[in-house]
C-alpha positions as CSV (number, residue, x, y, z in Angstrom):
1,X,133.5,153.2,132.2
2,X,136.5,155.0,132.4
3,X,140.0,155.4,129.8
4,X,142.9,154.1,132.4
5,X,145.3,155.9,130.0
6,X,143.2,159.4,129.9
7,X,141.6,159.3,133.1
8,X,144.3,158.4,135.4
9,X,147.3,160.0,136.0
10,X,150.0,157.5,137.5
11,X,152.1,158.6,140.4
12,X,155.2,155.8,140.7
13,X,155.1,152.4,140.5
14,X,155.6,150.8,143.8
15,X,157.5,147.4,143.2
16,X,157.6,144.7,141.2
17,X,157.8,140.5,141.1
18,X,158.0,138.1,138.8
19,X,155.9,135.1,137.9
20,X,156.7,131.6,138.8
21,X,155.5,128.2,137.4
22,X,155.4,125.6,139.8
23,X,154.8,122.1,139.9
24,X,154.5,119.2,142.8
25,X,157.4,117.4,143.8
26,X,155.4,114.0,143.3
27,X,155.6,114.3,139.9
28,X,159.1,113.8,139.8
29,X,159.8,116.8,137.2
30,X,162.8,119.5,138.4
31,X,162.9,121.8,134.7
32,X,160.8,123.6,132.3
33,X,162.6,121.3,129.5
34,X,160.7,118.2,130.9
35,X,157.5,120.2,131.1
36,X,158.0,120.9,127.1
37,X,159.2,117.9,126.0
38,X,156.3,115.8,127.8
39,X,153.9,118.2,126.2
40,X,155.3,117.7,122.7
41,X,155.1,113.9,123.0
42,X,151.3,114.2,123.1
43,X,151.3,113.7,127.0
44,X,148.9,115.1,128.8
45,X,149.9,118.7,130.7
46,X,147.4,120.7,132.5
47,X,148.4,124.3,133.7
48,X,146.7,126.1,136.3
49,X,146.3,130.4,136.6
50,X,144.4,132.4,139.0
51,X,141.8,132.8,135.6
52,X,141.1,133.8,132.4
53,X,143.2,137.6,131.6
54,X,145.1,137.5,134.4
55,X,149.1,137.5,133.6
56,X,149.8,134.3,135.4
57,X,147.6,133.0,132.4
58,X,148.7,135.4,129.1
59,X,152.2,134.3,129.9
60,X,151.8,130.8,130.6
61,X,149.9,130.9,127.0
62,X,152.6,132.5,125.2
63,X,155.8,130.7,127.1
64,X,154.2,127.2,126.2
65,X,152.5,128.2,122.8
66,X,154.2,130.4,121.0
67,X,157.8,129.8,122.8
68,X,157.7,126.6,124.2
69,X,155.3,124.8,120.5
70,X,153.7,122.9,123.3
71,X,149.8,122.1,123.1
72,X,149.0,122.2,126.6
73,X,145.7,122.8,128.7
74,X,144.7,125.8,130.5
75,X,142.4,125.3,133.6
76,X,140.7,128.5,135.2
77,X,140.8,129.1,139.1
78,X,139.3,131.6,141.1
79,X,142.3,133.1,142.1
80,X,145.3,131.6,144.1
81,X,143.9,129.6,147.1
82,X,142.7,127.1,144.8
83,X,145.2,127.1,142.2
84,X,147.9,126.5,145.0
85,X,145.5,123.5,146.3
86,X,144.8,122.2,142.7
87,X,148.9,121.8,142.7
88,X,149.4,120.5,146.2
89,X,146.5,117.8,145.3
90,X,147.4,116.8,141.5
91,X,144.2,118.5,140.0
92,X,146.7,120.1,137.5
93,X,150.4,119.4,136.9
94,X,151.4,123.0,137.5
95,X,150.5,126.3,138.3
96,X,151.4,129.7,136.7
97,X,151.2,132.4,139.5
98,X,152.5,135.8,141.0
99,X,155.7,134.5,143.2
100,X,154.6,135.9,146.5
101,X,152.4,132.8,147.2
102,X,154.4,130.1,146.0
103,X,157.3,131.1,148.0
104,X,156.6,129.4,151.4
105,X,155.8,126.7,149.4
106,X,158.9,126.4,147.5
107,X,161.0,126.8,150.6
108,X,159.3,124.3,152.7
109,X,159.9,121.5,149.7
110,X,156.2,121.1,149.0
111,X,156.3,122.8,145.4
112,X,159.2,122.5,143.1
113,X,160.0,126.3,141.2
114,X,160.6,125.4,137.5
115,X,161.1,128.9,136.3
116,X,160.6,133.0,136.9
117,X,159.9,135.1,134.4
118,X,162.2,138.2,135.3
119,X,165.2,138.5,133.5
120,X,167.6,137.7,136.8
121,X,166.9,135.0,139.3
122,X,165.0,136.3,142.4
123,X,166.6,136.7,146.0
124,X,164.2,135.2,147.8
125,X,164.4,132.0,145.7
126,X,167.6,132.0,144.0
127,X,167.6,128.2,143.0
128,X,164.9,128.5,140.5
129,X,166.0,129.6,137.0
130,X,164.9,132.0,134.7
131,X,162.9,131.3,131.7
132,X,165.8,132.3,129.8
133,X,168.3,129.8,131.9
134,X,165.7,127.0,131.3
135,X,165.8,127.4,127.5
136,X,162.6,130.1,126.7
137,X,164.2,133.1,125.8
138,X,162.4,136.0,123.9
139,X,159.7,136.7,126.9
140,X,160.3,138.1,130.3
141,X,157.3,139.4,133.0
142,X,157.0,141.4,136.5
143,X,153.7,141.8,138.2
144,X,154.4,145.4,139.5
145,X,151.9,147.7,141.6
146,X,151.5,151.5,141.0
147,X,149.8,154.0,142.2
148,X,147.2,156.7,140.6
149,X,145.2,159.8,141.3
150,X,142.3,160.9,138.5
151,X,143.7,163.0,136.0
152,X,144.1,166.6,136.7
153,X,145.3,166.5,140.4
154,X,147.1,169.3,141.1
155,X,151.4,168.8,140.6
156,X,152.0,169.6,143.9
157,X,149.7,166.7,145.1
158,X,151.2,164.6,142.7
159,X,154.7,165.5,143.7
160,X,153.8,165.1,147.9
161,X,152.6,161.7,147.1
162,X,155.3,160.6,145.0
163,X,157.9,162.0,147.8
164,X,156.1,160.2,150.5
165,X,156.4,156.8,148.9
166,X,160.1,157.3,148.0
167,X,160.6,158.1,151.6
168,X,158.8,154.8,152.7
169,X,160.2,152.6,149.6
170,X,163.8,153.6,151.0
171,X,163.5,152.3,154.7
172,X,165.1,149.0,155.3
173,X,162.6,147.7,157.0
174,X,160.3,147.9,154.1
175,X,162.7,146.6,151.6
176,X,163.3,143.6,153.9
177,X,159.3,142.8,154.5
178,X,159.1,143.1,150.3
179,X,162.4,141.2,149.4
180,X,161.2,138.2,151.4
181,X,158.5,137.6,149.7
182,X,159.6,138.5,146.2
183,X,159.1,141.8,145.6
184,X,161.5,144.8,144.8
185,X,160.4,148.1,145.9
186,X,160.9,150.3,142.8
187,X,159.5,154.3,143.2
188,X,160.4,156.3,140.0
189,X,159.0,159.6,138.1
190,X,156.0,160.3,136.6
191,X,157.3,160.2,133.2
192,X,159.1,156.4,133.6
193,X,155.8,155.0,134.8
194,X,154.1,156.5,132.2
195,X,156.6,154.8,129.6
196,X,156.4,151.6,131.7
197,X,152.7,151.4,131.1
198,X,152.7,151.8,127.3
199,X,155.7,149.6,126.7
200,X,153.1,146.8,129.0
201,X,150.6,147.8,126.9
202,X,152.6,147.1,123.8
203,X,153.9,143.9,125.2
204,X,150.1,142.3,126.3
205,X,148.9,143.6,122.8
206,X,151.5,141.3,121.3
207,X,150.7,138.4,123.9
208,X,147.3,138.5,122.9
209,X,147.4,138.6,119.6
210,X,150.0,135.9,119.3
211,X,148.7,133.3,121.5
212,X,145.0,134.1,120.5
213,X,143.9,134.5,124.2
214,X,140.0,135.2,125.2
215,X,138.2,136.0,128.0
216,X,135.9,132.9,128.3
C-alpha cells in the first residue's frame, strides 16, 4: 500500500553482486554457448530461479529469449535451497541465482559457473566469464542492497545514517567477509542511489516488456 519511490527516501546502497547461472558438472556442459546452441536445436533446457519476479528469473528470460533466441523452460522454486538441490539432483539443467549461494558450490567442484552478469568477472570466482565474454552482450545485472527511512526523516538523520554505514563499509574486515562471498561493499550519496533506482527501474521496465514476463 505504499509508493516505494514517494514514500521512501533511500539512504545509500550497501553493496552489490551479480547473478550467476550454474549448471551440474554431470552434464558435461562448461559455456553458455552450449547452453544456447542445445536450446536452438530443439533440445530440451529447463532453467531454474528462486520464482516468478525475482531477478534471477527476469534475466534468465531476457539473456535466453531476447539475447540468447533460445526457447527454453522456466521452472519456479521457492527460493534458493531448492533451486540449488533441483541442480545438484538433475531436476533442472541449470539454475539462475544471486552468486552468494552458488559460490561454495562452485569452489568445491559440485556446480560448474557458466556466466555472471556484471560487466567484470567477480573476485571470488574469477574463472567464470561474463555474459559478455561468453557471447551475450547488450545486458548486464547486480543484485544490490540499500537502505531506506520513510520519506521526510529529518537530513541530519539521514546524513548520521549514511556516515555510519560509510564508516562500517570502509573496515577491512567487512570488505573481506563481503568479497568472499561475492559482494562489493558500495556506500554512496543520496542523490546516486536515487539515480541508481530509476535507471533499475528503466532497465526492469524494458526486461519486462521485452521478454513478456508475468507473475503466475
Amino acid at each position: 500500500p505504499y509508493d516505494p519511490v514517494a514514500d521512501l527516501s533511500g539512504i545509500t546502497p550497501l553493496g552489490g553482486v551479480p547473478l550467476v547461472l550454474v549448471i551440474s558438472p554431470d552434464r558435461g556442459i562448461k559455456t553458455l554457448k552450449e547452453v544456447i546452441d542445445r536450446a536452438r536445436q530443439g533440445k530440451p533446457v529447463r532453467y531454474g530461479s528462486p520464482g516468478f519476479g525475482t531477478t534471477p528469473q527476469l534475466s534468465a528470460e531476457y539473456l535466453f529469449k531476447v539475447l540468447g533466441k533460445a526457447d527454453v523452460m522456466h521452472v519456479p522454486y521457492k527460493g534458493i535451497p531448492p533451486l540449488m538441490q533441483a541442480v545438484l539432483s538433475g531436476e533442472v539443467e541449470i539454475a539462475a541465482a544471486a552468486l552468494p549461494p552458488t559460490v561454495p558450490q562452485i569452489k568445491a567442484g559440485r556446480m560448474v559457473g557458466l556466466a555472471v552478469t556484471s560487466a567484470a568477472r567477480n573476485s571470488a570466482i574469477p574463472d567464470v566469464p561474463t555474459i559478455a565474454e561468453a557471447g551475450f552482450t547488450g545486458f548486464e545485472d547486480e543484485s544490490w542492497v540499500g537502505l531506506w527511512v520513510p520519506a521526510g526523516t529529518p537530513a541530519p538523520v539521514v546524513a548520521r545514517i549514511r556516515e555510519e554505514m560509510a564508516k562500517i563499509a570502509a573496515m577491512p574486515d567487512t570488505r573481506e567477509r563481503l568479497r568472499n562471498i561475492g559482494f562489493e561493499a558500495s556506500v554512496g550519496t543520496g542523490d546516486a542511489f536515487a539515480a541508481l533506482v530509476q535507471k533499475e527501474l528503466r532497465k526492469w521496465d524494458k526486461v519486462v516488456k521485452e521478454t513478456g514476463a508475468k507473475v503466475e
